[in-house]
C-alpha atoms as a printed R data frame, in Angstrom:
    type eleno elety resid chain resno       x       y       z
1   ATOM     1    CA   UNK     A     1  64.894  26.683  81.078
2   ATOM     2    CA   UNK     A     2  62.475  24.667  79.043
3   ATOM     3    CA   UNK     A     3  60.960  27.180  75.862
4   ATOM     4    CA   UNK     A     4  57.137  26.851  75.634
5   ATOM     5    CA   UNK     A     5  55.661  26.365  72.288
6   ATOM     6    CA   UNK     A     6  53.515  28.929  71.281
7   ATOM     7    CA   UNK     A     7  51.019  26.924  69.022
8   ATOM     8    CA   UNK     A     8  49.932  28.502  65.462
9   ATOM     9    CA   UNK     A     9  46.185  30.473  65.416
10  ATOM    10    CA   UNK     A    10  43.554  28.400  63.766
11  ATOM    11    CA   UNK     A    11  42.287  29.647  60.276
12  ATOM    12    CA   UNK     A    12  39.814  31.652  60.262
13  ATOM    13    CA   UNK     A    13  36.612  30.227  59.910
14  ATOM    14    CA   UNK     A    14  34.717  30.785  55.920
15  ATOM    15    CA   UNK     A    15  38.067  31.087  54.383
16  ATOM    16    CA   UNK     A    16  39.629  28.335  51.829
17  ATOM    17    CA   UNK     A    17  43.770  27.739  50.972
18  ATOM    18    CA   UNK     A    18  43.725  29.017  47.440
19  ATOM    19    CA   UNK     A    19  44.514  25.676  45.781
20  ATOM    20    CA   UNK     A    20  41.156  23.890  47.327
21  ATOM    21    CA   UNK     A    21  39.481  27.535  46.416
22  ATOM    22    CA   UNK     A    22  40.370  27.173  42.797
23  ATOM    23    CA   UNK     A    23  39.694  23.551  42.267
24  ATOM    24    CA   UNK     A    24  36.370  23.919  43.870
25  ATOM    25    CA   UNK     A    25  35.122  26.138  41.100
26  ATOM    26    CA   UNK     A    26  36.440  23.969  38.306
27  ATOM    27    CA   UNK     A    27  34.388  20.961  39.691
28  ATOM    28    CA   UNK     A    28  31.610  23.531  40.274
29  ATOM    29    CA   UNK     A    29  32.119  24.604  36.516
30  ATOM    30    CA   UNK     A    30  31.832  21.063  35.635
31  ATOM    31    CA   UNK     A    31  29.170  20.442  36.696
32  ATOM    32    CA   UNK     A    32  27.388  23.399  34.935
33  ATOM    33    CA   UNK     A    33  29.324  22.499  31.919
34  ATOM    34    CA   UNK     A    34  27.572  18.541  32.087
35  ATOM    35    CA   UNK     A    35  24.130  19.448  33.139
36  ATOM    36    CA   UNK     A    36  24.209  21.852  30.560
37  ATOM    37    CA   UNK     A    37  25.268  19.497  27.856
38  ATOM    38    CA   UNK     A    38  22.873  16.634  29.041
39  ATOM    39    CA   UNK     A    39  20.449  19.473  28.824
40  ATOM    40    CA   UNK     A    40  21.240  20.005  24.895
41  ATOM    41    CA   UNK     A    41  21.653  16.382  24.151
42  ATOM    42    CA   UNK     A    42  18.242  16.013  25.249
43  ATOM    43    CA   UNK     A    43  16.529  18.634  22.942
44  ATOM    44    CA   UNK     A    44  15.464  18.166  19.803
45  ATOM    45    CA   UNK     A    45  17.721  18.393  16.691
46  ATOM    46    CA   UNK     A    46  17.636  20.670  14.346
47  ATOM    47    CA   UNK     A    47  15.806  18.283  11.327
48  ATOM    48    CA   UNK     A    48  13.539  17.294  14.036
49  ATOM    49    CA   UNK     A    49  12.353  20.525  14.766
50  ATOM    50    CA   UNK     A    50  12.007  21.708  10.723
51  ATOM    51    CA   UNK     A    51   9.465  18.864  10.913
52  ATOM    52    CA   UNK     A    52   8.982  14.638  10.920
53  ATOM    53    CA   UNK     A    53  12.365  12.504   9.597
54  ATOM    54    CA   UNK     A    54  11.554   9.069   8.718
55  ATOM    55    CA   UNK     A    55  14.128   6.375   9.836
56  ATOM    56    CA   UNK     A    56  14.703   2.690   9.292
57  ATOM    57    CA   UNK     A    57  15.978   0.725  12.197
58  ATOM    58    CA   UNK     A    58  17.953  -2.497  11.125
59  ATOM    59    CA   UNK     A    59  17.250  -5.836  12.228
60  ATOM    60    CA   UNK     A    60  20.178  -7.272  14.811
61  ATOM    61    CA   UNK     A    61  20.915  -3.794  15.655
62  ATOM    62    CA   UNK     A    62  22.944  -2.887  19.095
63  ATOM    63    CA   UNK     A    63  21.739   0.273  20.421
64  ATOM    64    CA   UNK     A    64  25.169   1.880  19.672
65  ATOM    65    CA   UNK     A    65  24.504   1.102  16.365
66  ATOM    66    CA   UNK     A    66  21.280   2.340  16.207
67  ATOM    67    CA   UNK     A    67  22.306   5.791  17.955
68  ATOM    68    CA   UNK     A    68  24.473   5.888  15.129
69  ATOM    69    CA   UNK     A    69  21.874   5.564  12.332
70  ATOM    70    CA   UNK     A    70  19.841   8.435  14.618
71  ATOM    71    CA   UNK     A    71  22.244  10.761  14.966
72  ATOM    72    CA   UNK     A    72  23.354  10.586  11.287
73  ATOM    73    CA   UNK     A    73  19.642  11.250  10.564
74  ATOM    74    CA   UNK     A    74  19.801  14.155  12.594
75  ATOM    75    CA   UNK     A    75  17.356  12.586  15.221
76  ATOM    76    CA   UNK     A    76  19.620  13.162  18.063
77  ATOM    77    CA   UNK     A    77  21.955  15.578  18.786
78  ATOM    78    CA   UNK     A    78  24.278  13.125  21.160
79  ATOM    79    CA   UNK     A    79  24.657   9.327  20.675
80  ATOM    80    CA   UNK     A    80  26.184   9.051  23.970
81  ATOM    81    CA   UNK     A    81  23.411  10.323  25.881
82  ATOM    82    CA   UNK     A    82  21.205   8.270  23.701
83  ATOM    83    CA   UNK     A    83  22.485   4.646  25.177
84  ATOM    84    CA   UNK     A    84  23.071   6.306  28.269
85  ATOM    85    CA   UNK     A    85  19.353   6.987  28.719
86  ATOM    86    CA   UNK     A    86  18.290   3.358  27.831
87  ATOM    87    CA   UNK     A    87  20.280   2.344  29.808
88  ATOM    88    CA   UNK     A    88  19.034   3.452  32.491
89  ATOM    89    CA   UNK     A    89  16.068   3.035  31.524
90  ATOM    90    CA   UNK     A    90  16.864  -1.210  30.824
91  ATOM    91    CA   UNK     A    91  15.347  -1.151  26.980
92  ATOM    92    CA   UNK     A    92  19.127  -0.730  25.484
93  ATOM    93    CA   UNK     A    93  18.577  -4.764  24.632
94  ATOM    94    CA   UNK     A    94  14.934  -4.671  23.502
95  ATOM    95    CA   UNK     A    95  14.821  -1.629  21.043
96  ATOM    96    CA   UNK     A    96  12.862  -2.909  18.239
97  ATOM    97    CA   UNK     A    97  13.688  -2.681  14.489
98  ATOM    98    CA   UNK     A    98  11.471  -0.519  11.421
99  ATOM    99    CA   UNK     A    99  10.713   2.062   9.510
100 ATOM   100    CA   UNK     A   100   9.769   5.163  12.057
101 ATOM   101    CA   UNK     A   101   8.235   8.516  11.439
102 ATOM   102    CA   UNK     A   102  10.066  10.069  14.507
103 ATOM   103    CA   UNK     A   103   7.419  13.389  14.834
104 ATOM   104    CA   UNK     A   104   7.941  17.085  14.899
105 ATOM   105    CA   UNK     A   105  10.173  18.469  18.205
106 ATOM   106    CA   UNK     A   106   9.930  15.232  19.518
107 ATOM   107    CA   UNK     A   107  12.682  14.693  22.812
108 ATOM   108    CA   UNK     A   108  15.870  12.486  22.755
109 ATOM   109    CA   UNK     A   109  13.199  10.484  25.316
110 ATOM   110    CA   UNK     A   110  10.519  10.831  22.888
111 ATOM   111    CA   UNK     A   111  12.702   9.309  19.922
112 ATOM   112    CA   UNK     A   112  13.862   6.887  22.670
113 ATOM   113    CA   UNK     A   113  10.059   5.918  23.515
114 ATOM   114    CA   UNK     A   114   9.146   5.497  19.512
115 ATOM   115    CA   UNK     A   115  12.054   2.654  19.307
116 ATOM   116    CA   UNK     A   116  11.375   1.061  22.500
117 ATOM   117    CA   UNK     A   117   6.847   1.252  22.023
118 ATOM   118    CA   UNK     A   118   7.657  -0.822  18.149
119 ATOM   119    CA   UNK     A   119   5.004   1.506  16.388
120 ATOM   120    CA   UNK     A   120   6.486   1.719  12.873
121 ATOM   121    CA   UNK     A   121   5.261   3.376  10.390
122 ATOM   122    CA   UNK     A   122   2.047   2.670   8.316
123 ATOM   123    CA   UNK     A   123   1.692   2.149   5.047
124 ATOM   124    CA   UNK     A   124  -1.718   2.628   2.856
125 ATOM   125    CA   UNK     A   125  -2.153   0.710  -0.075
126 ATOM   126    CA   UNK     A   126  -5.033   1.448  -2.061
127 ATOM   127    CA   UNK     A   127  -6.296  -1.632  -3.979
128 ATOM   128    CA   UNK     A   128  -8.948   0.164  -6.391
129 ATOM   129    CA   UNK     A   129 -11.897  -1.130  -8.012
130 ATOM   130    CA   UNK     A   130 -10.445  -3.008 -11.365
131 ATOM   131    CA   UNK     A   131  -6.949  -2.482 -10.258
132 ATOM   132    CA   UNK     A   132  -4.647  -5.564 -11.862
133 ATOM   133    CA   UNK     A   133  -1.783  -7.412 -10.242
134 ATOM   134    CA   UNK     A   134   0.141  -5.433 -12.231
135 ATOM   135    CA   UNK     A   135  -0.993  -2.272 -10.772
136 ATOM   136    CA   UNK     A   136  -0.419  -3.650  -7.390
137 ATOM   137    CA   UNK     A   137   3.061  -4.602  -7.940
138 ATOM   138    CA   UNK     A   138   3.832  -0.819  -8.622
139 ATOM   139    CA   UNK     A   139   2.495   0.305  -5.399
140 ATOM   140    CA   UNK     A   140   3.862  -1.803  -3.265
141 ATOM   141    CA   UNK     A   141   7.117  -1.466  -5.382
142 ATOM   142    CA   UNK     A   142   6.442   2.655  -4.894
143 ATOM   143    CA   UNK     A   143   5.769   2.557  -1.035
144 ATOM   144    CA   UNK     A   144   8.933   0.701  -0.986
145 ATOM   145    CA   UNK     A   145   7.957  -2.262   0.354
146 ATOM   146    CA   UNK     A   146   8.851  -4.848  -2.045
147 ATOM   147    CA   UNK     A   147   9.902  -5.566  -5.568
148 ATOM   148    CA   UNK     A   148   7.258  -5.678  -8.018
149 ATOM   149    CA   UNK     A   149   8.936  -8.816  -9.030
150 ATOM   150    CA   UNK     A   150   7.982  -9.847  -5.858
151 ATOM   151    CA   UNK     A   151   4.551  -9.327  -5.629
152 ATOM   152    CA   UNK     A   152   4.071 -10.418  -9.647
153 ATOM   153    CA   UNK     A   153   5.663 -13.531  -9.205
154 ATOM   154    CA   UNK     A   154   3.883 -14.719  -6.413
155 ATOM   155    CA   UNK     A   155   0.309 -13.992  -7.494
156 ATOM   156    CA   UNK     A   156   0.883 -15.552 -10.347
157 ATOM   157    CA   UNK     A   157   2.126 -18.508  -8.317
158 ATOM   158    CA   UNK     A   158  -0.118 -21.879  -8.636
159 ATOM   159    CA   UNK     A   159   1.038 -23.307  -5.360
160 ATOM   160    CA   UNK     A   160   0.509 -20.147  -3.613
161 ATOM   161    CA   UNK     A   161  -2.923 -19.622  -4.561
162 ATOM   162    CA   UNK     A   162  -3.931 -23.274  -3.508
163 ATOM   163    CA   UNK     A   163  -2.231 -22.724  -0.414
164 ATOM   164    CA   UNK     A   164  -4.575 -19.487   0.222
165 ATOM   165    CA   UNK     A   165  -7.746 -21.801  -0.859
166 ATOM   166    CA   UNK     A   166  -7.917 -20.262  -4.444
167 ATOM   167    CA   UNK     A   167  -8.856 -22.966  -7.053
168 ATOM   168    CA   UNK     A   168  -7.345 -20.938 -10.078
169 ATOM   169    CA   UNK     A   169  -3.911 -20.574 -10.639
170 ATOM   170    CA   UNK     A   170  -3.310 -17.155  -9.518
171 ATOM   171    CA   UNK     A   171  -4.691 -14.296  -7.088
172 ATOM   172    CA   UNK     A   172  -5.926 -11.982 -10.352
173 ATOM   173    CA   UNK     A   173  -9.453 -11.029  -9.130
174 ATOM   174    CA   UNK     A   174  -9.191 -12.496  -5.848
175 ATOM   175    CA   UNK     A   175  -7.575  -9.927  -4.060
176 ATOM   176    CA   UNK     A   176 -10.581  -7.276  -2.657
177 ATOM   177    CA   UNK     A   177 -10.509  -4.056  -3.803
178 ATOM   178    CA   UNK     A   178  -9.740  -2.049  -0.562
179 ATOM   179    CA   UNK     A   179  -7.223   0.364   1.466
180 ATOM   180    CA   UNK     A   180  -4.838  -1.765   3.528
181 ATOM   181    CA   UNK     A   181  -2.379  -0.447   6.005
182 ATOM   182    CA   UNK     A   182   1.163  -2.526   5.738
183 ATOM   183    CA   UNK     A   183   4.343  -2.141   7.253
184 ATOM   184    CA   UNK     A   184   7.845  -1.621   5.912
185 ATOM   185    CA   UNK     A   185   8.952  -5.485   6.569
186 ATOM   186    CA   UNK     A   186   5.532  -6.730   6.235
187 ATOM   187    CA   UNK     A   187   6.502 -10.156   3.721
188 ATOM   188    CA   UNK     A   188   4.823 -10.161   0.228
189 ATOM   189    CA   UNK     A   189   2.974 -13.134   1.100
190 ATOM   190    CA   UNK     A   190   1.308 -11.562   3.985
191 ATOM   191    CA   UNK     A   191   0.082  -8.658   2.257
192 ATOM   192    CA   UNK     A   192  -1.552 -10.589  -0.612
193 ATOM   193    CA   UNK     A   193  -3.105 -13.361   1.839
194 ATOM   194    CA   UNK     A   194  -4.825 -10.125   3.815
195 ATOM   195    CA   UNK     A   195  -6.070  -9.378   0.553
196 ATOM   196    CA   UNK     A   196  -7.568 -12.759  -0.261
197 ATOM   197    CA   UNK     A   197  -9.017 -13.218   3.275
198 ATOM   198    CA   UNK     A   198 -10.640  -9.856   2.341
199 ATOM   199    CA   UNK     A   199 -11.912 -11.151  -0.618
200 ATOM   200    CA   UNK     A   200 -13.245 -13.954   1.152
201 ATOM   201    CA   UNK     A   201 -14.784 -12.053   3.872
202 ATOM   202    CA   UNK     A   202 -16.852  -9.481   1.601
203 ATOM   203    CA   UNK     A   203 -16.717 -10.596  -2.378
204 ATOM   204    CA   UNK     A   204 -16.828 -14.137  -2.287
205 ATOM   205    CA   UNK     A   205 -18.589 -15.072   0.810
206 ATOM   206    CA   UNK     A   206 -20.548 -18.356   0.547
207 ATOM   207    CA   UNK     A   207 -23.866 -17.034   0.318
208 ATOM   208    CA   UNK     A   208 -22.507 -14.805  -2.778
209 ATOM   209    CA   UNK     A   209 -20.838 -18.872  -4.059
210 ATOM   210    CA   UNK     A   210 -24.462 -19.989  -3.580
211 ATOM   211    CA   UNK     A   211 -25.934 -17.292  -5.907
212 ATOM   212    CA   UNK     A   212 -23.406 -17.589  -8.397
213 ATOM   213    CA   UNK     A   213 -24.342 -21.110  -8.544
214 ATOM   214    CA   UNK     A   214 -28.179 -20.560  -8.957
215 ATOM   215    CA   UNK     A   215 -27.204 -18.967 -12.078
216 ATOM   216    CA   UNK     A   216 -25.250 -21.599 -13.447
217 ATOM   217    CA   UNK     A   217 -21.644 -20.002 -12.752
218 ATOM   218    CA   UNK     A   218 -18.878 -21.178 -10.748
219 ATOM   219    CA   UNK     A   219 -16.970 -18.613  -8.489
220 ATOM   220    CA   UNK     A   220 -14.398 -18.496 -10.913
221 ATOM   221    CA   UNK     A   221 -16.927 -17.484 -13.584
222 ATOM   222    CA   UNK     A   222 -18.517 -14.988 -11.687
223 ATOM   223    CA   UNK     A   223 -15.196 -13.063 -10.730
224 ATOM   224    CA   UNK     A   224 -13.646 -13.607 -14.197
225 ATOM   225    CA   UNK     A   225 -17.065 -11.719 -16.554
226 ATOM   226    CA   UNK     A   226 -17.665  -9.296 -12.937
227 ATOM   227    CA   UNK     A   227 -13.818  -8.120 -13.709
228 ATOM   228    CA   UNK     A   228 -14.805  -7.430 -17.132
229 ATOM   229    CA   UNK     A   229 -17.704  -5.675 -16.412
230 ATOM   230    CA   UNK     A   230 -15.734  -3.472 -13.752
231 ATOM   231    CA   UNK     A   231 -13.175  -2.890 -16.588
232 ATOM   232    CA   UNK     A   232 -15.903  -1.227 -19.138
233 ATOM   233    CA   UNK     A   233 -17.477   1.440 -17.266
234 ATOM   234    CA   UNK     A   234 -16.826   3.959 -14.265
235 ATOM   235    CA   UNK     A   235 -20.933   4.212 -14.053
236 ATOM   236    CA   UNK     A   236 -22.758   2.494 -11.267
237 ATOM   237    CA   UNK     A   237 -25.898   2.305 -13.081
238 ATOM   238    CA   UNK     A   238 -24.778   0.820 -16.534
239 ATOM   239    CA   UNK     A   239 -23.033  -2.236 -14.664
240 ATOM   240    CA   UNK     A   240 -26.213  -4.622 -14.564
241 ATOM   241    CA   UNK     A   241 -27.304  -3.318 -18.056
242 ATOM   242    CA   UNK     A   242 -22.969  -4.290 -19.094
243 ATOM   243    CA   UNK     A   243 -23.224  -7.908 -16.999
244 ATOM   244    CA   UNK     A   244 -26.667  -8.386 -19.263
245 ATOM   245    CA   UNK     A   245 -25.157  -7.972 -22.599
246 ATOM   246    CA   UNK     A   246 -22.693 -10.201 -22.114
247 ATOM   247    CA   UNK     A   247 -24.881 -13.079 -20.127
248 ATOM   248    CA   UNK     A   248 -27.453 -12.649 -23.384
249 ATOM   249    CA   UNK     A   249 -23.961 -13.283 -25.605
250 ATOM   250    CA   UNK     A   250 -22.583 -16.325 -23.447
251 ATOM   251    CA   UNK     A   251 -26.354 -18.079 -23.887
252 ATOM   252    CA   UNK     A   252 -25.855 -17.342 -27.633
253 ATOM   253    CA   UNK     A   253 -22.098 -18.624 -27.476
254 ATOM   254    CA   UNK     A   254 -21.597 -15.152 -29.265
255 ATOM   255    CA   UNK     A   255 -17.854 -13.566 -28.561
256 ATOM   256    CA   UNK     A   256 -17.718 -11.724 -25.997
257 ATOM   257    CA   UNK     A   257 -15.721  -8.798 -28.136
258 ATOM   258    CA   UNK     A   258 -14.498  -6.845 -24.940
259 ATOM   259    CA   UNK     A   259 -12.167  -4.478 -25.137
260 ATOM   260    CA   UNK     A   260 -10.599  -5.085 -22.078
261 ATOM   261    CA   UNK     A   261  -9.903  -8.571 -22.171
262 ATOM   262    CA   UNK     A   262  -7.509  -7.547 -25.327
263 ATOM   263    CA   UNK     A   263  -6.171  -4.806 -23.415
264 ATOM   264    CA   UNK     A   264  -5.191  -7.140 -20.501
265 ATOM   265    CA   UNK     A   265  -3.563  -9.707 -23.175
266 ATOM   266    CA   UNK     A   266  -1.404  -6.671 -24.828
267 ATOM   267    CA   UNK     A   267  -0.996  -5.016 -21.474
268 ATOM   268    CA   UNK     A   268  -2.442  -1.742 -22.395
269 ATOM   269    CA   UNK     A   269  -4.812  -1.262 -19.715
270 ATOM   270    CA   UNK     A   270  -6.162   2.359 -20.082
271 ATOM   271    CA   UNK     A   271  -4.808   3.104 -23.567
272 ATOM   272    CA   UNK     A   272  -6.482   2.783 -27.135
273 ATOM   273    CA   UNK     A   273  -6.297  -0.483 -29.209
274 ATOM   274    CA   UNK     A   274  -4.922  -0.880 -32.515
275 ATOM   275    CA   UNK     A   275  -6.788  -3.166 -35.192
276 ATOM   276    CA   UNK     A   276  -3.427  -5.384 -34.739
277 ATOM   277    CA   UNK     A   277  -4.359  -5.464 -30.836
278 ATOM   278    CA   UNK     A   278  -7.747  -6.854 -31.649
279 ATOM   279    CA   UNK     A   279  -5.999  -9.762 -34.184
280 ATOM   280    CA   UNK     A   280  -3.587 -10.957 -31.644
281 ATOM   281    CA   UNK     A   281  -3.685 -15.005 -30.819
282 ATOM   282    CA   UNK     A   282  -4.735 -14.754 -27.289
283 ATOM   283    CA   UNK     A   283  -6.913 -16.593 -25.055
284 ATOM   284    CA   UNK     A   284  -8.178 -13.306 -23.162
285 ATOM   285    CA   UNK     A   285  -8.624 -11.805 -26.837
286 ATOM   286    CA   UNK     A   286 -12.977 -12.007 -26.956
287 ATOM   287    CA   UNK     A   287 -12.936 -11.258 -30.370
288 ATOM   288    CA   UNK     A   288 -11.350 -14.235 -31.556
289 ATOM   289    CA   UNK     A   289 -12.447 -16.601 -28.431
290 ATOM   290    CA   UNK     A   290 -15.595 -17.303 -27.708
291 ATOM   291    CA   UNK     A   291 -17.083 -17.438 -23.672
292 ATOM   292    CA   UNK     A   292 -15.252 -16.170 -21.064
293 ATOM   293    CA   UNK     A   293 -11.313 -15.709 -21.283
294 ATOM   294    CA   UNK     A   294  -9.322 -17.798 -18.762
295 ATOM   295    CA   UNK     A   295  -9.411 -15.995 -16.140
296 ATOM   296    CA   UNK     A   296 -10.412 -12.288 -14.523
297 ATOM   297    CA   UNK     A   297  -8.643  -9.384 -15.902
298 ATOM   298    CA   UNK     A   298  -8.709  -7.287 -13.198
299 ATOM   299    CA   UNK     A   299  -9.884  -7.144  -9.233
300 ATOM   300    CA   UNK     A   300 -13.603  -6.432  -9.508
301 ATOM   301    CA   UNK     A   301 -15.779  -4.551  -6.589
302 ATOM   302    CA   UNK     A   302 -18.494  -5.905  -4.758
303 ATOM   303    CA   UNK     A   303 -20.548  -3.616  -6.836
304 ATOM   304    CA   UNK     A   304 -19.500  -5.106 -10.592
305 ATOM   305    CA   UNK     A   305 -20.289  -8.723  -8.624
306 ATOM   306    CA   UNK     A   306 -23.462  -7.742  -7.563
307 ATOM   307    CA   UNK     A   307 -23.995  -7.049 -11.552
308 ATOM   308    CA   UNK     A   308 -23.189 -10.276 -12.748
309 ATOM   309    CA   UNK     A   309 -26.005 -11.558  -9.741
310 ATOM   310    CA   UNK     A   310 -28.528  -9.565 -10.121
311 ATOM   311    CA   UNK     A   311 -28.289  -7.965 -13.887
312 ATOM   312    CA   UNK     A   312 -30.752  -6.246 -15.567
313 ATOM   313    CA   UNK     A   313 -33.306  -7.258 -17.481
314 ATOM   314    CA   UNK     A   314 -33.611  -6.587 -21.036
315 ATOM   315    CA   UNK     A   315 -32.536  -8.575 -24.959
316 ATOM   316    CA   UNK     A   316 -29.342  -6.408 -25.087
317 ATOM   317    CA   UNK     A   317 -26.536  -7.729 -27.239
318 ATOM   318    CA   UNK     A   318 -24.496  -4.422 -28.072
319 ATOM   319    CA   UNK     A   319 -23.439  -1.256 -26.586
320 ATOM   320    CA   UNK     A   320 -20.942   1.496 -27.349
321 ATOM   321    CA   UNK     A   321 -19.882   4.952 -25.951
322 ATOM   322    CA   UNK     A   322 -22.210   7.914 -26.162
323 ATOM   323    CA   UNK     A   323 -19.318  10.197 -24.567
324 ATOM   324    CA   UNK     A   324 -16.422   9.583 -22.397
325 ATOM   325    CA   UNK     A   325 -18.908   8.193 -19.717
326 ATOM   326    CA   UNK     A   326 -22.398   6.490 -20.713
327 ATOM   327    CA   UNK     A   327 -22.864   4.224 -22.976
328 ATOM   328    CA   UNK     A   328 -25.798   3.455 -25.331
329 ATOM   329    CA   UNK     A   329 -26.766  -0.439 -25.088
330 ATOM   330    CA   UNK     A   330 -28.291  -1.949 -28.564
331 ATOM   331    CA   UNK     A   331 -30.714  -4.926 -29.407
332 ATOM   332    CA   UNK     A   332 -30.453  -5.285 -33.149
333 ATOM   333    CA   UNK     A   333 -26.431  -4.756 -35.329
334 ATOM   334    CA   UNK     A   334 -28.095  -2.124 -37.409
335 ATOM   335    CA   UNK     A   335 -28.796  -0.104 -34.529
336 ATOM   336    CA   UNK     A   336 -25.574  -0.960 -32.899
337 ATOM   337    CA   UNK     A   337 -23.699   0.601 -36.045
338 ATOM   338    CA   UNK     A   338 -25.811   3.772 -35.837
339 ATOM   339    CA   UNK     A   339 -24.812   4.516 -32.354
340 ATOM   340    CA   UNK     A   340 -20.748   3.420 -33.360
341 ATOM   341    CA   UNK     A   341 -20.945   6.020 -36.497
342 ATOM   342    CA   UNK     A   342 -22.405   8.764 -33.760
343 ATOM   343    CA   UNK     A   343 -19.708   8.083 -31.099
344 ATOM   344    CA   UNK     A   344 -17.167   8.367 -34.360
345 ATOM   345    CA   UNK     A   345 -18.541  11.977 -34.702
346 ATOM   346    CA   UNK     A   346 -18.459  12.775 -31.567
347 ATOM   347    CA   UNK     A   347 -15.028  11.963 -31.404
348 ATOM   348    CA   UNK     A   348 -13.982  13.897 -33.844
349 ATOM   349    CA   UNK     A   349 -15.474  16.646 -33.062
350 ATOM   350    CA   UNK     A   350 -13.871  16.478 -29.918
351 ATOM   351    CA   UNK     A   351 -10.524  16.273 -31.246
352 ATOM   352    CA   UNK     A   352 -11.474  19.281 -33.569
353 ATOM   353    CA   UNK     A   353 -12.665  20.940 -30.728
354 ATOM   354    CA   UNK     A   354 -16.288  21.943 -31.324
């Protein structure tokens, strides 16, 4: 007799072999564990939430490389997720280089955005009224943007200048007084030709070439005795009275005897001059030279131009400090030495403190 297999009950239904049970919730754990960590690596870092981190993105830089730079900034809290996310996203080849300002709480896809949009960071650089070259050279040099070497051997460059339509040979006084916003990797030569094209547009315009002319001076004349003028006084209303005096001295081919001009030689812009300062052998040096000095000391304002075009009227030859801000303007020497020996007083009794 033939047995009859009995066949095995099914298992019941809802009810997992251990081994699939257990590996189930691992995978399930996994999961958690990723999202969760995707979830964290998309948050903003710790520096980023304190407040804005600045951050300079190379030239020829992979993305790897610049998740790198990020996360060593503290900009990210995962590189990995990082270059995962551009990936997907296609930009890992076209994130663009600069300086950044990567803003407060801002998201790994924020940070992501910045890099990928190119809007770097701005720069302002404040050109004022009277400002030299020299001055320049500092700011750019303290916005770190360039050497001042840089910027001070370019503007003093004769080939540049004629390349930018300047017949002088250099940018002093030909770069406009004004606030410019640069970027980090902007070249030197673009920031100063902005300038001169500023100049161009606003403080030598033709029309202001064709007054100039009228009145017997050459651009170069006007911007050379208008950056002297801007150079001796912080008032508005005593620059046509300034530009008068020394038009009535030019006509009389009497020295100019600017203070300024020997500052500019000696490089002591803003600082008192010594008798030897006013002896020195220098063509800007108006005590010893007569007419203008070679060139302008300085970046005048469309103000101190307007002076030197429309000046004042009035036989003025002299004029000296009444304080630290006006000035008293003389026709006569003898009166001119009255109004020195009171400024004399009053400066001592400053320094005495009465």
């Amino acid at each position: 007799m033939t047995p009859i297999p009995i066949p095995s009950p099914p298992p019941r239904p809802g009810r997992a072999r251990p081994g699939r049970r257990l590996l189930g919730l691992l995978g399930l754990a996994l999961a958690v564990l990723i999202a969760v960590e995707a979830g964290l690596a998309t948050r903003p870092s710790g520096p980023i939430r304190q407040g804005a981190v600045t951050v300079e993105i190379p030239a020829n830089q992979g993305v790897t490389g610049i998740a790198r730079l990020l996360a060593a900034r503290g900009v990210i809290r995962s590189r990995a997720a990082f270059v995962g996310l551009a990936l997907l996203r296609g930009t890992a080849r076209s994130l663009k280089a600069g300086e950044y300002e990567v803003p407060r709480g801002a998201s790994l896809l924020a940070v992501l955005q910045l890099i990928e949009s190119g809007r770097v960071k701005p720069h302002l650089l404040v050109l004022q009224e009277g400002f030299t070259v020299r001055d320049l050279a500092r700011l750019v040099e303290a916005e770190g943007l360039a050497p001042r070497e840089d910027v001070l051997r370019l503007a003093s460059s004769p080939y540049f200048a004629q390349s930018l339509g300047i017949e002088d040979s250099a940018l002093e006084g030909y770069l406009f007084p004004d606030t410019y916003q640069v970027t980090k990797g902007m070249r030197v030569e673009e920031i100063l030709a902005r300038m001169v094209h500023r100049f161009r547009e606003r403080g030598g315009p033709p029309d202001v070439v064709a007054r100039a002319r009228q009145r017997g001076l050459t651009l170069h004349d006007l911007v050379t005795l208008a950056s002297i003028v801007e150079k001796e006084t912080a008032v508005p209303a005593e620059r046509p009275l300034i530009a008068r005096v020394f038009l009535n001295r030019l006509e009389r081919d009497m020295p100019l005897q600017a203070d300024p001009t020997v500052a500019y030689a000696v490089g002591r812009e803003g600082r008192p001059l010594t008798r030897e300062d006013l002896l020195i052998d220098n063509p800007f040096n108006t005590y010893r030279r007569r007419g203008l000095p070679p060139g302008p000391i300085g970046n005048p304002g469309r103000a101190a131009i307007e002076a030197v075009l429309e000046p004042a009227d009035g036989p003025y030859l002299y004029f000296v400090a009444v304080d630290d801000h006006a000035h008293h303007f003389s026709t006569t020497l003898d009166e001119h030495n009255q109004a020195v020996a009171r400024y004399r007083q009053y400066r001592a009794r400053t320094r005495a403190g009465l």
